[in-house]
C-alpha positions as CSV (number, residue, x, y, z in Angstrom):
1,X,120.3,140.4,108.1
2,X,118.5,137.8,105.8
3,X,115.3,139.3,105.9
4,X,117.0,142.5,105.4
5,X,118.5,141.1,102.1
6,X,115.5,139.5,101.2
7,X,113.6,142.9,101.5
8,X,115.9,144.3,99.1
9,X,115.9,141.7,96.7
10,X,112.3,142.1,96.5
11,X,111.9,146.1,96.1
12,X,115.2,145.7,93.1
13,X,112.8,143.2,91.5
14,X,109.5,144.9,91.9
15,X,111.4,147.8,90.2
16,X,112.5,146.4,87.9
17,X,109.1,144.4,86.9
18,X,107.4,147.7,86.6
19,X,109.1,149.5,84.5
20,X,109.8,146.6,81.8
21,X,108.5,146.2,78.8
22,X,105.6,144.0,78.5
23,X,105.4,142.0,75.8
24,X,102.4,142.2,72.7
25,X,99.1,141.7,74.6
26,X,96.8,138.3,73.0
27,X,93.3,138.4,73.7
28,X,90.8,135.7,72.8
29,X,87.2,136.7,71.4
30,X,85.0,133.7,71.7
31,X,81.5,133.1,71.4
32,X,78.0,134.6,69.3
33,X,77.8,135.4,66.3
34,X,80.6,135.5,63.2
35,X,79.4,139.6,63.0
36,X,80.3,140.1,66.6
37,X,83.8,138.7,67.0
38,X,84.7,140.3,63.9
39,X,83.6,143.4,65.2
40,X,85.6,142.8,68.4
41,X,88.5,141.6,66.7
42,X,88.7,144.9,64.6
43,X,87.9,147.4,67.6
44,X,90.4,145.8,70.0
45,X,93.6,144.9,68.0
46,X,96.1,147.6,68.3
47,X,99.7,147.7,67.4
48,X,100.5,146.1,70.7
49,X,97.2,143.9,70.9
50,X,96.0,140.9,68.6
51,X,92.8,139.4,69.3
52,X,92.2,136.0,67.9
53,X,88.4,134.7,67.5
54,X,86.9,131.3,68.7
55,X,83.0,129.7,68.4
56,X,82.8,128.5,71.9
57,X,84.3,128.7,75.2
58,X,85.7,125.3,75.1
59,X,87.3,125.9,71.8
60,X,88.7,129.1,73.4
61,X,89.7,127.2,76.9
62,X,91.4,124.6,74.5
63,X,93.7,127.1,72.7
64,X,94.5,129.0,76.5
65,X,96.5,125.9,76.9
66,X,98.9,126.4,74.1
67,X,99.0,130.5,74.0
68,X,99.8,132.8,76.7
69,X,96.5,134.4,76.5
70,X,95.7,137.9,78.9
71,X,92.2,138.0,78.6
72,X,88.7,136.6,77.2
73,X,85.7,138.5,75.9
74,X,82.8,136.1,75.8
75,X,80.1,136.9,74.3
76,X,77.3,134.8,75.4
77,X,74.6,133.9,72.9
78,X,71.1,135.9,72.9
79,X,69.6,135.6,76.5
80,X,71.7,132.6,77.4
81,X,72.0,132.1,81.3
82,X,75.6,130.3,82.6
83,X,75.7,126.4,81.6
84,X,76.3,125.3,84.4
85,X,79.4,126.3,87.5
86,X,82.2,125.4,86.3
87,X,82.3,126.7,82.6
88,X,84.9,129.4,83.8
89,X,87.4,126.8,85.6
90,X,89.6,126.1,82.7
91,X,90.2,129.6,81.8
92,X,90.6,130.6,86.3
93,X,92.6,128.0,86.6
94,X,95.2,129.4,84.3
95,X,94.7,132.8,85.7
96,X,92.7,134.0,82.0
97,X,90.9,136.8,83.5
98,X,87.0,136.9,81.6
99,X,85.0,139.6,80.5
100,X,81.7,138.1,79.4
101,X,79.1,140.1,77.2
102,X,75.7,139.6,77.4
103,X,72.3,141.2,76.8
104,X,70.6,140.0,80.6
105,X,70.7,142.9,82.0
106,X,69.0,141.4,85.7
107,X,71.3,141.7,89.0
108,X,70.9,137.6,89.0
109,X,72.5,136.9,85.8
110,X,75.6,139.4,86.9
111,X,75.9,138.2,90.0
112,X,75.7,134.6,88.9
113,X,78.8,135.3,86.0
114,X,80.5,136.8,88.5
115,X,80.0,134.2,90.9
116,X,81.7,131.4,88.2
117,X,84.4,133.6,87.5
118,X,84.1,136.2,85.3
119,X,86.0,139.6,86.0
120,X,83.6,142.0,84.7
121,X,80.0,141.5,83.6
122,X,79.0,143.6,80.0
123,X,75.5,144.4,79.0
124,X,74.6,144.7,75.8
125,X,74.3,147.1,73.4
126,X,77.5,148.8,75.3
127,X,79.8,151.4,73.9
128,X,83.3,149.8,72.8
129,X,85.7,152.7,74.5
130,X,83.7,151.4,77.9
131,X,84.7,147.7,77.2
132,X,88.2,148.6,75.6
133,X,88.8,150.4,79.0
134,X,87.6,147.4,81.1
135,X,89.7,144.9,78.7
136,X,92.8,147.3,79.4
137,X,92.5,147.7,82.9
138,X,91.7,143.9,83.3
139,X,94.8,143.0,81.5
140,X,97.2,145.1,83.5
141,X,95.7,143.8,86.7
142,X,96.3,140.2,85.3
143,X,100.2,140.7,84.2
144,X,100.9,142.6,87.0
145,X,99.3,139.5,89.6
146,X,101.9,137.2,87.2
147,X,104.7,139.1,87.4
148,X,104.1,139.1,91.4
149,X,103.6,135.3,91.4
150,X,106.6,135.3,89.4
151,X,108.7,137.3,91.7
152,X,107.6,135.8,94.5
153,X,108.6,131.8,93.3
154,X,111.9,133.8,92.2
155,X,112.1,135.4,95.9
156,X,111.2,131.6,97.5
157,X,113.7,129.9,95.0
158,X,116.3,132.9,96.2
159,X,115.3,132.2,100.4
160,X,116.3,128.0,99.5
161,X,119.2,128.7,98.2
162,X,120.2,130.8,101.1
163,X,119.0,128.7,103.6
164,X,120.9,126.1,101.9
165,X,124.0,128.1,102.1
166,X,123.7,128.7,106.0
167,X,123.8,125.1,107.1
168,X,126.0,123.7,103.6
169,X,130.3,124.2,104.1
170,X,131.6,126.3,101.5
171,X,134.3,123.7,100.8
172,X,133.4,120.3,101.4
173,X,129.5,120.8,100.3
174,X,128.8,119.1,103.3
175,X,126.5,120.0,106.3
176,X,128.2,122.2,108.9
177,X,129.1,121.7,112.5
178,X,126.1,123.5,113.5
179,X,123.2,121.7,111.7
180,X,125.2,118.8,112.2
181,X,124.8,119.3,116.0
182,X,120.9,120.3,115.1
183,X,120.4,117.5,113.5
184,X,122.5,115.1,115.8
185,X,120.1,116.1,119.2
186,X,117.1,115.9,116.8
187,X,118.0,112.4,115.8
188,X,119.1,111.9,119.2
189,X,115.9,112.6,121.1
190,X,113.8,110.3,118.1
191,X,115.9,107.3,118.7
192,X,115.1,107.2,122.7
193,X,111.4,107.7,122.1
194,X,111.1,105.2,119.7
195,X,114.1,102.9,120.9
196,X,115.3,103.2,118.0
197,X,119.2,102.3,116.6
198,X,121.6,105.3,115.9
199,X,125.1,105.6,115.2
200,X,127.6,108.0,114.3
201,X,131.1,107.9,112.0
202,X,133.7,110.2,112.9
203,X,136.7,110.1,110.0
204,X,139.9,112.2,109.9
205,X,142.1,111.5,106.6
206,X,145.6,110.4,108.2
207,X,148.5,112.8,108.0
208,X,147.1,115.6,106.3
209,X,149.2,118.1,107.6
210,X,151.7,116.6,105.1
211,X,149.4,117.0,102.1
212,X,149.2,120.6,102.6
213,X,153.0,120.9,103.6
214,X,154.1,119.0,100.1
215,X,151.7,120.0,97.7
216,X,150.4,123.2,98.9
217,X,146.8,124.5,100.5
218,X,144.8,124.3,97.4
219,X,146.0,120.9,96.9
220,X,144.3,120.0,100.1
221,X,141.3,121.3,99.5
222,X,140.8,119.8,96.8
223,X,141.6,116.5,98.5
224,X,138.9,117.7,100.9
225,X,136.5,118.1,98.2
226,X,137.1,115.4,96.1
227,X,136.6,112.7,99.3
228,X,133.4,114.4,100.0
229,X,132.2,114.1,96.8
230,X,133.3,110.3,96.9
231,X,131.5,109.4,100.2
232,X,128.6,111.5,99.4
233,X,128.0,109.2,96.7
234,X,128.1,105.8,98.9
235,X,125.2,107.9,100.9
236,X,122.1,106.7,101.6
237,X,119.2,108.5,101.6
238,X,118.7,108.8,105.7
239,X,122.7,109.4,106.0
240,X,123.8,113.0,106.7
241,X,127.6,113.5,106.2
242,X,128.9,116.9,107.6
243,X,132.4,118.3,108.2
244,X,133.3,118.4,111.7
245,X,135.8,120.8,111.4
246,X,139.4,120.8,109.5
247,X,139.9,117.2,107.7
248,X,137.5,115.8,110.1
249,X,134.1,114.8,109.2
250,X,130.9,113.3,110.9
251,X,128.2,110.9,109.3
252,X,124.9,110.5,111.4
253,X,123.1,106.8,110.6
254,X,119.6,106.6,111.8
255,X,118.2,103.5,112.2
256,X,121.7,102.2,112.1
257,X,123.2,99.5,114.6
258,X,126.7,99.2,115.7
259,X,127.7,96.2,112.9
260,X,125.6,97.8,110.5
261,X,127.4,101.3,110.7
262,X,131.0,99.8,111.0
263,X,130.2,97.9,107.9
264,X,129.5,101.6,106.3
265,X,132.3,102.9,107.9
266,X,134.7,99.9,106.6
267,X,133.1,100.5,102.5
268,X,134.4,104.0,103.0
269,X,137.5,103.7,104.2
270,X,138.3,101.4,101.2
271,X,136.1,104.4,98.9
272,X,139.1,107.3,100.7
273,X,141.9,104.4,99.9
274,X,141.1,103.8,96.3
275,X,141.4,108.0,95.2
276,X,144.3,108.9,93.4
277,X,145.2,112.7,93.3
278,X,148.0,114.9,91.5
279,X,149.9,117.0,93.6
280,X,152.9,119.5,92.8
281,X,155.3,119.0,89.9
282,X,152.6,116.5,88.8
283,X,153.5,114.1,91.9
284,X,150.6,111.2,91.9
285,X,149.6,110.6,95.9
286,X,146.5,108.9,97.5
287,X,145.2,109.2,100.9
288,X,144.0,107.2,103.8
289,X,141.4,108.0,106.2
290,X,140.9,106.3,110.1
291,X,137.0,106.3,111.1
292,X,135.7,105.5,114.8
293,X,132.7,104.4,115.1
294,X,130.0,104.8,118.1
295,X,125.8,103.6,118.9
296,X,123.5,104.7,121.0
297,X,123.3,102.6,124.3
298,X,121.2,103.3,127.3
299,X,123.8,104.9,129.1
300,X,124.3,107.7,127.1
301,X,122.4,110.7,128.5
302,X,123.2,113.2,125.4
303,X,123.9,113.7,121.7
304,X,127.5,114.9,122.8
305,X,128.0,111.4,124.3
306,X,127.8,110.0,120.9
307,X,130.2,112.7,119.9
308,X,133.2,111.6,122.7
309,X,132.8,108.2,122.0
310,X,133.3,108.4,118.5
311,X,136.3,110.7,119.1
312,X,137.4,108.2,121.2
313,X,136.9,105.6,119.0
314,X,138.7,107.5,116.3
315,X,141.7,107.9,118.7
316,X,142.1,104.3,118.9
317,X,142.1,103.9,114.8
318,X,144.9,106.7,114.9
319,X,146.9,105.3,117.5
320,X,146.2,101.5,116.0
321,X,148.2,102.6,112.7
322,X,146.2,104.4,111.3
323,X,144.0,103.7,107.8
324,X,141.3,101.4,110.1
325,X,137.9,101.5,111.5
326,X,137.7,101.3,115.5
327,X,134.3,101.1,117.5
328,X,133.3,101.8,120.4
329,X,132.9,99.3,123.1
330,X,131.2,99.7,126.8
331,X,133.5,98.2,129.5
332,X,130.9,96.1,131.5
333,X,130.5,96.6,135.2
């Protein structure tokens, strides 16, 4: 189904890029001769064309960086052979196709233009309808290779955001349960290779059934939303908060020992306590929140280990009075 959506994103925008507009068409003249590039400049300015004229190539690669430029002509002085490889970069690297005019007329000095980076190799004397046709079909090859470049960082930007969307709750703006699993036997399976700390925070905000019951669904939700927001700002980079399912919602710590993550899970709790919310008939509330905590110890044999014992863990907070952290503790023996 994605690549099916993505396929018709793509033919609606290729559509649409061909039959818009395009916009007035600049072309750069640069190079011998003042009687030259005013001849060039009168024979290929149109209504929808302007050319503007330059002394040099460098001059010429100079101003590419400040216009939107289609297209060079360079005309190369009397039987002047290429300076030296790289005099086309500046102009390739912006993707400024160049025509380049010259009165060589040998198979090595084409080849050797053409080699640096010209588009199309001109020999003097030449009829202007010939290199008016050459500049026209140059420049419609150039804006049709942006537009596609264009259209295809739109396409990639449109494929991120909906890759985003599949593993990102609606709601919460969270991960969901599934990447949180993903991510969970990913992290998981690193920690026992390297031996490496792990833990996991499971939180569920204390009698929330009563939230919704007094003050209505969308009340809730936007308690939902505004404690995500709120502990995805005490985050750290390596952290990755998801929602569980209902009011419950997971953190994974990597590289995160037992003290270390009850510590997080304590600064959070105290984050949940300090919100304030409106609720019907403008009726202030605030909410608590009870967290169990688990780590990774070498008896655990699976990612969903870490899971029960964090429920567990989270049991014991609820069952403790609520609004506390509890952590998970082998029995020995």
């Amino acid at each position: 189904m994605l690549f099916l959506a993505l396929l018709h994103f793509n033919l609606k925008l290729t559509v649409r890029l061909v039959m818009m507009e395009q916009d007035k068409e600049l072309l750069f003249s640069v190079g011998s001769g003042a009687l030259m590039r005013e001849f060039l400049e009168r024979s290929l300015s149109s209504r929808d064309r302007s050319v503007v004229s330059f002394d040099s190539l460098q001059e010429g690669a100079r101003a590419a960086a400040r216009e939107p430029v289609d297209l060079v002509v360079y005309s190369v002085d009397g039987l002047k052979s290429p300076p030296d490889d790289r005099c086309l970069e500046p102009l390739a690297d912006r993707l400024i196709p160049v025509i380049v005019l010259s009165a060589m007329n040998g198979l090595e000095d084409r080849t050797s233009w053409l080699r640096r980076g010209a588009v199309d190799y001109v020999v003097k004397p030449f009829e202007i309808e010939d290199l008016s046709a050459r500049v026209d079909v140059q420049i419609r090859r150039i804006r049709v290779y942006r537009d596609l470049l264009s259209a295809n960082e739109r396409l990639s930007q449109e494929v991120k955001k909906m890759e985003r969307l599949a593993i990102v709750d609606g709601l919460t703006r969270l991960y969901n349960h599934r990447y949180f699993q993903e991510r969970l036997r990913a992290e998981f399976r690193r920690a026992r290779r390297y031996m490496s700390p792990l833990s996991l925070i499971m939180l569920d905000i204390d009698d929330f059934k009563e939230v919704n019951d007094l003050h209505g669904h969308q009340v809730g939700d936007l308690v939902l939303s505004t404690l995500s927001r709120a502990l995805k700002q005490e985050m750290r980079a390596s952290d990755l908060p998801a929602r569980y399912g209902g009011e419950e919602i997971v953190v994974i710590l990597p590289e995160t020992d037992r003290a270390s993550a009850c510590a997080i899970a304590e600064r959070l709790r105290k984050k949940i306590e300090g919100l304030r919310f409106t609720g019907r008939n403008n009726t202030p509330f605030s909410i608590t929140a009870s967290f169990g905590v688990t780590s990774l110890d070498n008896k655990m044999g699976s990612s969903a280990q870490l899971v029960e014992t964090a429920d567990d863990s989270l049991y014991v907070a609820k069952a403790s009075g609520k609004n506390r952290t509890s952590a998970f503790e082998r029995q020995s023996g």
